[in-house]
C-alpha positions, 0 to 999 in steps of 0.5 A: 342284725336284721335283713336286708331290704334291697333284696326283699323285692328284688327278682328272682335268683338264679336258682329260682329261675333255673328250677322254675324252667326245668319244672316248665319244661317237665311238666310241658313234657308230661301234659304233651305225652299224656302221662296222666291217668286222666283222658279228660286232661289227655284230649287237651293240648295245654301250652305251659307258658311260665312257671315261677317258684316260691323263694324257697322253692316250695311252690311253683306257679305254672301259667297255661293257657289251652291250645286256642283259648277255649276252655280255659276255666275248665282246664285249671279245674282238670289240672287241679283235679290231676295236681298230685300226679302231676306233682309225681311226675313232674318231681321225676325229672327233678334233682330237688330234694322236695318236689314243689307244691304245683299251682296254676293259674291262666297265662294272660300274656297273649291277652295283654299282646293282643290288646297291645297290637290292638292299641296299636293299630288305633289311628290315633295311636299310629299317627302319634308313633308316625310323627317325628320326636321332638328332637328329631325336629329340633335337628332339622 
């Protein structure tokens, strides 16, 4: 029998999205009290915004973003650099039976926010929100 495809892009389990939190909030953990042996790493303050796992948990992908926006290059070379023993340390809070391979690339999300709000805020954009919809007026 082959596989079902209604479930080859469904989104992530429950497990998945259990583990990927638990790793976020480890690894926010490790990277805030500065269990790194790396003082480069240790002077930044680096906000874990995400993490998503691979289906079969092997991998996990953390979205961070440093304190400000500044550095943001520099940073995912410094956790890259210092990925094993954050591996390590992560894999400590863990119940796995594997610790996953950890990743990390830039959280856009605040990027894409502020470019919304900045849509936002066009005349254009306001005065179309502003205007009553047309079964609004349709009612009147």
């Amino acid at each position: 029998m082959g596989k079902n495809k209604s479930y080859e892009n469904a989104g992530p389990t429950q497990r998945q999205l259990r583990v990927a939190e638990t790793i976020r909030r480890a690894l926010s953990d490790v990277l805030a009290r500065g269990d790194v042996h790396d003082p480069e790493l240790n002077r930044l303050s680096i906000t874990v915004g995400e993490v998503r796992t691979s289906p079969d948990l092997k991998i996990a992908t953390a979205y961070v973003l440093p304190l400000g926006g500044e550095g943001k290059e520099d940073v995912l070379k410094l956790l890259a650099r210092n990925k094993y023993e954050l591996r390590k340390q992560v894999a400590k809070k863990l119940t796995l039976k594997f610790s996953p391979d950890l990743r990390f690339q830039l959280d856009q999300t605040f990027d894409q926010m502020d470019e919304t709000r900045r849509m936002l805020a066009e005349d254009r954009v306001r005065r179309d929100a502003d205007a009553p919809d047309d079964d609004e007026a349709a009612e009147e």
